[in-house]
N, CA and C atoms as a LAMMPS dump frame, in Angstrom:
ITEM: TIMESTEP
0
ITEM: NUMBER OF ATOMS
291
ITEM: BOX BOUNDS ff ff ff
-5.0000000000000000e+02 5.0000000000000000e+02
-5.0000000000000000e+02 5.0000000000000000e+02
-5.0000000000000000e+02 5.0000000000000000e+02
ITEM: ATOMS id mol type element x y z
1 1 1 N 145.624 214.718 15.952
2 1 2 C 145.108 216.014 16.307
3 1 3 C 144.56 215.938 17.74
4 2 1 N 144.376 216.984 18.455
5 2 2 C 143.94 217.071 19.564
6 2 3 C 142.633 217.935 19.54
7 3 1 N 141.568 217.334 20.201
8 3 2 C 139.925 217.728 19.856
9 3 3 C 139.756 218.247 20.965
10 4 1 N 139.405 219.392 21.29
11 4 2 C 138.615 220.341 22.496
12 4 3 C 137.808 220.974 21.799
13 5 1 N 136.218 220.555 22.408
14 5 2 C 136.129 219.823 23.465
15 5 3 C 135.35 218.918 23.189
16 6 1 N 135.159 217.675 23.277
17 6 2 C 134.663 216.643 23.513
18 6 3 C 133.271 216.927 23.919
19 7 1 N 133.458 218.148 25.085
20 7 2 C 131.793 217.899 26.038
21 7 3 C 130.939 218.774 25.207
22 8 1 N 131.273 219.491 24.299
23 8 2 C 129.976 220.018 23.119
24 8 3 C 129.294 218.965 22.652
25 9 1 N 130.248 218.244 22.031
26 9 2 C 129.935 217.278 21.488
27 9 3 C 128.791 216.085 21.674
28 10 1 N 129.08 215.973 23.357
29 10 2 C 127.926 215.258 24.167
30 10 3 C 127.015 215.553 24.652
31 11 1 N 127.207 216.767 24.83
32 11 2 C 126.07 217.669 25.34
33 11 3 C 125.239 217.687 23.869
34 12 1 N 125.86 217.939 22.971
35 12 2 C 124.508 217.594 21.755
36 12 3 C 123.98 216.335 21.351
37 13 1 N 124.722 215.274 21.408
38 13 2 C 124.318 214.007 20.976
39 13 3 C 123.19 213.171 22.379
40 14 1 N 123.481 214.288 23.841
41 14 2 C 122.359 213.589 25.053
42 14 3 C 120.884 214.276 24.339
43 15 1 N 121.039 215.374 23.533
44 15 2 C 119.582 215.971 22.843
45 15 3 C 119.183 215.271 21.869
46 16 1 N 120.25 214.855 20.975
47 16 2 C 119.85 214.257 19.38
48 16 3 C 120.576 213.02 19.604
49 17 1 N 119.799 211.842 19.858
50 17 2 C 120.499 210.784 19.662
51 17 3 C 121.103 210.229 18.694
52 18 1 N 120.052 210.346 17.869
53 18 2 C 121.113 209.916 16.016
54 18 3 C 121.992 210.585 15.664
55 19 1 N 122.544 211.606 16.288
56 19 2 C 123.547 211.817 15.95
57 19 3 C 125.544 211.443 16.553
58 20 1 N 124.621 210.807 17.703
59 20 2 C 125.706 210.359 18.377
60 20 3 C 126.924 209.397 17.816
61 21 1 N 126.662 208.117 17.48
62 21 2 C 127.336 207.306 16.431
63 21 3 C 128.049 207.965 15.746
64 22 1 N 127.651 209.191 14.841
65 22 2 C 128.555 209.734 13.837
66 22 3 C 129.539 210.843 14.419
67 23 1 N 129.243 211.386 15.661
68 23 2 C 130.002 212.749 15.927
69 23 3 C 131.208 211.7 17.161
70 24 1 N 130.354 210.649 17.35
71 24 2 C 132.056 209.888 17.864
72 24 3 C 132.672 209.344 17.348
73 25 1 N 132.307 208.938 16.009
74 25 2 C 132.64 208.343 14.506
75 25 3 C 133.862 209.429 14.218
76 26 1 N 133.071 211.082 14.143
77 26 2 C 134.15 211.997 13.644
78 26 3 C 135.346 212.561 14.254
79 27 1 N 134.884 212.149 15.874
80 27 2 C 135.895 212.603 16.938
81 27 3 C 137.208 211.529 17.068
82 28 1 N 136.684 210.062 16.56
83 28 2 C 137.58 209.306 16.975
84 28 3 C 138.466 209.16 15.624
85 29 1 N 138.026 209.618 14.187
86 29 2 C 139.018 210.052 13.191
87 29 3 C 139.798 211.544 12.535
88 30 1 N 138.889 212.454 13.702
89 30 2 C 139.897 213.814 13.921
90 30 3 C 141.161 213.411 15.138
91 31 1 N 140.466 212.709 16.093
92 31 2 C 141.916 212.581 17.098
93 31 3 C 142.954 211.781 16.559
94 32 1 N 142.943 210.906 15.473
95 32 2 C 144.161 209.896 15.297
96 32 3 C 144.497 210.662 13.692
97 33 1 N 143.95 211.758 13.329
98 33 2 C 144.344 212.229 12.274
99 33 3 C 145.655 213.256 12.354
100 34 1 N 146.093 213.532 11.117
101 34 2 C 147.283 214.553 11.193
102 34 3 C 147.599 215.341 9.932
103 35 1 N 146.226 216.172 10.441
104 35 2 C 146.137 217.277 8.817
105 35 3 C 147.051 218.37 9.317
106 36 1 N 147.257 218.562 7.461
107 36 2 C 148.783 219.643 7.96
108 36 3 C 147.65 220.763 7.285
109 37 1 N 147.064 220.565 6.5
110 37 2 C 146.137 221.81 5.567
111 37 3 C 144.606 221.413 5.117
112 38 1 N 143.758 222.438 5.085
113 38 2 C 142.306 222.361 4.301
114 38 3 C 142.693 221.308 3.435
115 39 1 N 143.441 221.507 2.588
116 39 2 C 143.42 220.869 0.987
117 39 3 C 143.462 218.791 1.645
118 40 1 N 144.322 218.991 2.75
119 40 2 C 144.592 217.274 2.96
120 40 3 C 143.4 216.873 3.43
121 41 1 N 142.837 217.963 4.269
122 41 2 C 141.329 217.35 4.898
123 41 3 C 140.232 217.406 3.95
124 42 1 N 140.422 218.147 3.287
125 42 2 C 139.27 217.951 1.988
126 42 3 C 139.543 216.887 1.088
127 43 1 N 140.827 216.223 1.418
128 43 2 C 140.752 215.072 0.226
129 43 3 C 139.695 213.829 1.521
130 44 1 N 140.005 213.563 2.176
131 44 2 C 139.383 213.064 3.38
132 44 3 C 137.744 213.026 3.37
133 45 1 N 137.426 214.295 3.415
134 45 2 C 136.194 214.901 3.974
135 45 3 C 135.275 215.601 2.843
136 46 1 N 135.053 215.237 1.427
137 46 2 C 134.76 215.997 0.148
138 46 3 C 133.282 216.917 0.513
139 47 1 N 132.944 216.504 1.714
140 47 2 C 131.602 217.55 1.518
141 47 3 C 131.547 218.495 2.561
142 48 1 N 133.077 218.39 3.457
143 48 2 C 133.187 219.6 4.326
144 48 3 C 133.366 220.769 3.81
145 49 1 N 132.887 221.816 4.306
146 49 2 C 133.063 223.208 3.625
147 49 3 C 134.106 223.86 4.48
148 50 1 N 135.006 224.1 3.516
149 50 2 C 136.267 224.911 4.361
150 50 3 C 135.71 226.428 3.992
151 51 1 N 135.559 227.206 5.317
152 51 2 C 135.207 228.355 5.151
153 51 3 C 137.123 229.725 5.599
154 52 1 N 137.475 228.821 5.674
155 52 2 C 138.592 229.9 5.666
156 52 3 C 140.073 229.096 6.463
157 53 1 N 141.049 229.752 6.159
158 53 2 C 142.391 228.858 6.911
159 53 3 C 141.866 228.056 7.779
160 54 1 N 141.777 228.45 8.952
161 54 2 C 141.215 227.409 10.223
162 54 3 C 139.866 227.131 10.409
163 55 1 N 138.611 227.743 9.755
164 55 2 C 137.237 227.098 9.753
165 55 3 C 136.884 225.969 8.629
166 56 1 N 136.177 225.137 9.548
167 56 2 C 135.336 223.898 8.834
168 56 3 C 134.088 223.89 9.166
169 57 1 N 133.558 223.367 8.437
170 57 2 C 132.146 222.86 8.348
171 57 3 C 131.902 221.599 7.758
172 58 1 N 131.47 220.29 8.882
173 58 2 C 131.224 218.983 8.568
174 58 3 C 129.517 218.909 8.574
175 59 1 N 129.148 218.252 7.973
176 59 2 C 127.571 217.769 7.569
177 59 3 C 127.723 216.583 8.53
178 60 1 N 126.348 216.6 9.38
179 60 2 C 126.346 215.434 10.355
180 60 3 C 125.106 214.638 10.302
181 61 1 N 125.056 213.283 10.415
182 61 2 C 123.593 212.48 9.883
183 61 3 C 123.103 212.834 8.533
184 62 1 N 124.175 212.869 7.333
185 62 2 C 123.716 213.029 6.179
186 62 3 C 123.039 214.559 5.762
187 63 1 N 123.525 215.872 6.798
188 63 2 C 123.718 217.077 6.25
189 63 3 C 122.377 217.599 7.518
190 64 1 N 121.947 216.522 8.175
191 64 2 C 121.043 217.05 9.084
192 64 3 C 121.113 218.06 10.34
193 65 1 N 122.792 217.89 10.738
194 65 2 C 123.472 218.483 11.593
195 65 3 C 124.424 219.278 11.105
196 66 1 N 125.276 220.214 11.936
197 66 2 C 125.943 220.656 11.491
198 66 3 C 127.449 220.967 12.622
199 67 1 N 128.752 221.055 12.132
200 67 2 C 129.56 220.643 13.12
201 67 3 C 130.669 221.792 12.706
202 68 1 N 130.683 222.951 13.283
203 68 2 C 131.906 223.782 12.932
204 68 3 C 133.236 223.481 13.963
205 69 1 N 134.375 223.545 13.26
206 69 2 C 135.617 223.46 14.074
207 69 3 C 136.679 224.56 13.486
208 70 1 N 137.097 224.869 14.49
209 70 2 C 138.474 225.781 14.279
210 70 3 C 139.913 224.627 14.483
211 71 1 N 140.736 224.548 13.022
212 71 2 C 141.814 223.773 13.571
213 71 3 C 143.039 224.857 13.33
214 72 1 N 144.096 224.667 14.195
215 72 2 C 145.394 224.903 14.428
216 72 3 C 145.908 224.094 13.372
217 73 1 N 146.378 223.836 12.453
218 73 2 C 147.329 222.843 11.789
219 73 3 C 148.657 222.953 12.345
220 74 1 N 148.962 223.997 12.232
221 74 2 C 150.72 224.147 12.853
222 74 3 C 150.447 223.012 14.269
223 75 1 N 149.654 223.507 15.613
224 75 2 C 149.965 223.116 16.368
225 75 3 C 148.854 221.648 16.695
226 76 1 N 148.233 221.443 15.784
227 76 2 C 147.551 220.247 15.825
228 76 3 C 146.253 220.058 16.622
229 77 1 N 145.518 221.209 16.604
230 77 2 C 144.462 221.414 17.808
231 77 3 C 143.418 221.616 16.754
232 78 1 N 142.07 220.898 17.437
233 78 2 C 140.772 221.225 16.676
234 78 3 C 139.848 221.756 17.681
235 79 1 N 139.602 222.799 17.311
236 79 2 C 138.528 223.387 18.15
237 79 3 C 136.818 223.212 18.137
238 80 1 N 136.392 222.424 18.646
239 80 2 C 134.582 222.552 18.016
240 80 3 C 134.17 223.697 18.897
241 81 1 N 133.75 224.751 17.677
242 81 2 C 133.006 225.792 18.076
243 81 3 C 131.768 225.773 18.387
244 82 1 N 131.045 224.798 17.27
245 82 2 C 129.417 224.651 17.757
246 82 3 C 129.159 223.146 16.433
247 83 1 N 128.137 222.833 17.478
248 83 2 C 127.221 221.542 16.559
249 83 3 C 126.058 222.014 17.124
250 84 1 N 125.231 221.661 15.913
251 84 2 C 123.628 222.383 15.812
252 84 3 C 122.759 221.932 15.037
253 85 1 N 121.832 221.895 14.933
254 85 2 C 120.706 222.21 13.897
255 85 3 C 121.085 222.909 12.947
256 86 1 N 119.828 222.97 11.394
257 86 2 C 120.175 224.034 10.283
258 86 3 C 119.891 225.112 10.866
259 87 1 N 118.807 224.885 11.318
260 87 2 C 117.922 226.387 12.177
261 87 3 C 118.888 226.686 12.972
262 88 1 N 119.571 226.494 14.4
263 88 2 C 121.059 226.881 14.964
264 88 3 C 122.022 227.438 13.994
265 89 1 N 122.62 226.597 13.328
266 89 2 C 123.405 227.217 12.362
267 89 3 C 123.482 228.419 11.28
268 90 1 N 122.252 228.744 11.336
269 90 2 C 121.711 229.764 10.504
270 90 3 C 121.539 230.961 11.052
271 91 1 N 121.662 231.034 12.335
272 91 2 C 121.913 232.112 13.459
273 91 3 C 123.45 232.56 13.76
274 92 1 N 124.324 231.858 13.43
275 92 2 C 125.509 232.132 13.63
276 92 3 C 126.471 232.594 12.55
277 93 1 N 127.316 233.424 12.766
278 93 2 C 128.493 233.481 12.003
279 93 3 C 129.828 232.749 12.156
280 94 1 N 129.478 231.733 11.024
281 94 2 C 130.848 230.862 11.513
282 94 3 C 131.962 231.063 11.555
283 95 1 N 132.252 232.259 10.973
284 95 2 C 133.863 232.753 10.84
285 95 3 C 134.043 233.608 12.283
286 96 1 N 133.171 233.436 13.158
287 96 2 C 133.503 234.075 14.233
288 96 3 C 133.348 233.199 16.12
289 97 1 N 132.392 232.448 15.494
290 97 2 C 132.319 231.608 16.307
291 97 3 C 132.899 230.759 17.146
């Protein structure tokens, strides 16, 4: 898969350090991955919440964080829309984000 963008990603982990380890943990097994559907990534990922065809929701530092992505399956692209806090996340609509 191909991950854009990377620099969300760092830009949150230079705020929250503990979370760093795991969101390059998740970046470096979304990029060598090759999900064709929700259903393959949920065998993978059992506590991501698939909120619709192309939205996800990963739990980060044991559910402390939170990591939405938009993926393309056809064309193999993952989009991170936002990583946040609960409090962040609770402000947003993820199906739009």
């Amino acid at each position: 898969m191909h991950v854009i963008s990377r620099k969300k990603l760092r830009d949150f982990w230079a705020g929250h350090a503990d979370a760093e380890e795991q969101l390059k943990a998740w970046f470096h097994e979304a990029k060598t991955a090759s999900w064709a559907s929700s259903v393959e990534l949920k065998k993978k990922y059992g506590k991501a919440s698939i909120i619709n065809a192309e939205r996800v929701v990963f739990n980060i530092c044991g559910n402390k964080y939170r990591l939405v992505v938009r993926i393309n399956y056809t064309s193999g692209a993952v989009f991170v829309r936002f990583v946040g806090t609960h409090r962040q996340y609770d402000k947003i609509d993820v199906e739009t984000i």
